[in-house]
C-alpha positions as CSV (number, residue, x, y, z in Angstrom):
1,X,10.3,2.0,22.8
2,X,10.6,-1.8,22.9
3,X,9.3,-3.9,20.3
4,X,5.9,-4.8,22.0
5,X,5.1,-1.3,21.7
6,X,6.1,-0.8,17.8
7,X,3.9,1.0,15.9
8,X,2.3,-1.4,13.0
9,X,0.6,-1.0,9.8
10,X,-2.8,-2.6,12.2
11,X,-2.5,0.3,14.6
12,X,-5.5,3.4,14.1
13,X,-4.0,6.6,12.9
14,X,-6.1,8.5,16.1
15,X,-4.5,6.1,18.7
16,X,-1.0,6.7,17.3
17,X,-1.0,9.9,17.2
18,X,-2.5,10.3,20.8
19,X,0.0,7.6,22.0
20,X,3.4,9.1,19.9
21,X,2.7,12.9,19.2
22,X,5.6,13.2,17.4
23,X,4.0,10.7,14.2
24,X,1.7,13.7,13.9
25,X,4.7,15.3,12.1
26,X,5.9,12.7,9.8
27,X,2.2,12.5,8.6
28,X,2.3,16.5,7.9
29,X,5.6,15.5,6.0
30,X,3.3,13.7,3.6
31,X,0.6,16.5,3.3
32,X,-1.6,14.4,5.3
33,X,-2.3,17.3,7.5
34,X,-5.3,16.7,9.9
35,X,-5.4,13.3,9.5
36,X,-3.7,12.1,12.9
37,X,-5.7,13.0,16.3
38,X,-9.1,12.3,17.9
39,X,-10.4,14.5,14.8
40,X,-8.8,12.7,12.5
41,X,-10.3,9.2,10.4
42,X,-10.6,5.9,12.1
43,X,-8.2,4.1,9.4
44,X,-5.6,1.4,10.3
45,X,-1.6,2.5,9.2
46,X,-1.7,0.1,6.2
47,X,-5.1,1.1,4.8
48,X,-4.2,4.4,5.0
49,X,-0.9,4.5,3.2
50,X,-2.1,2.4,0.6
51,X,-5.0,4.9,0.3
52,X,-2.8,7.6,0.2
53,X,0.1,5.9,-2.1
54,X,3.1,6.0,1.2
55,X,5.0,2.6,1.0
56,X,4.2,0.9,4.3
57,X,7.8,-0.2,4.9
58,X,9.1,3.3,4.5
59,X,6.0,4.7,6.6
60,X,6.5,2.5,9.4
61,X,10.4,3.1,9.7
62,X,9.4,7.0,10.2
63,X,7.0,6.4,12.8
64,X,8.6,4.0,14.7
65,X,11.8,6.8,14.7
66,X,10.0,9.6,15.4
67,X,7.9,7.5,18.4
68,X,10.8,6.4,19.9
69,X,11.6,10.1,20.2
70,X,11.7,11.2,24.1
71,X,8.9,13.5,24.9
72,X,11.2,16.2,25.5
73,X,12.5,16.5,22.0
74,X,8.8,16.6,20.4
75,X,7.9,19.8,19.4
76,X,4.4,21.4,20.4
77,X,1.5,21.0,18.1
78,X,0.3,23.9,16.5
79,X,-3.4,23.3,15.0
80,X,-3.5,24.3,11.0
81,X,-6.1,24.7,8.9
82,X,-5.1,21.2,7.7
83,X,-6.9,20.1,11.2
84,X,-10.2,21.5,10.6
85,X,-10.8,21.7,6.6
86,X,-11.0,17.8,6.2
87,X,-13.0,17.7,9.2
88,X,-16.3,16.8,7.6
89,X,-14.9,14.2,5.0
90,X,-14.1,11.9,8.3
């Protein structure tokens, strides 16, 4: 990944996710299960960490390693019921 396509704390959590699959886990890491993908809120990186109490700095040096991650070495999403439970609160 080259630095015009670093993931940013301006960047929507839905076109992250659907851009760098592999984010979805790091935001699973912070119990923020269901909140990446198209179901998941319309929120810019920064708003939702803040939200959410995850220091940006560290946040975006997770991402930005687990993007960089060749597609190969992402594992397959598995759905949970973290996907559809918070459903209606987006």
């Amino acid at each position: 990944m080259n630095e015009a396509e670093k993931i940013t704390a301006e960047m929507f959590l839905p076109e992250m996710v659907q851009r760098y699959p592999a984010t979805r886990a790091v935001l699973d890491s912070y119990g923020l299960h269901g909140c990446g993908g198209p179901q998941g809120p319309r929120e810019r990186l920064g708003w939702f960490s803040r939200l959410h109490g995850v220091p940006i700095d560290k946040l975006l040096r997770e991402l930005n390693e687990a993007a960089s991650q060749t597609p190969s070495d992402v594992p397959e999403f598995a759905p949970s019921i973290g996907d559809t439970i918070y459903r209606p609160f987006f």
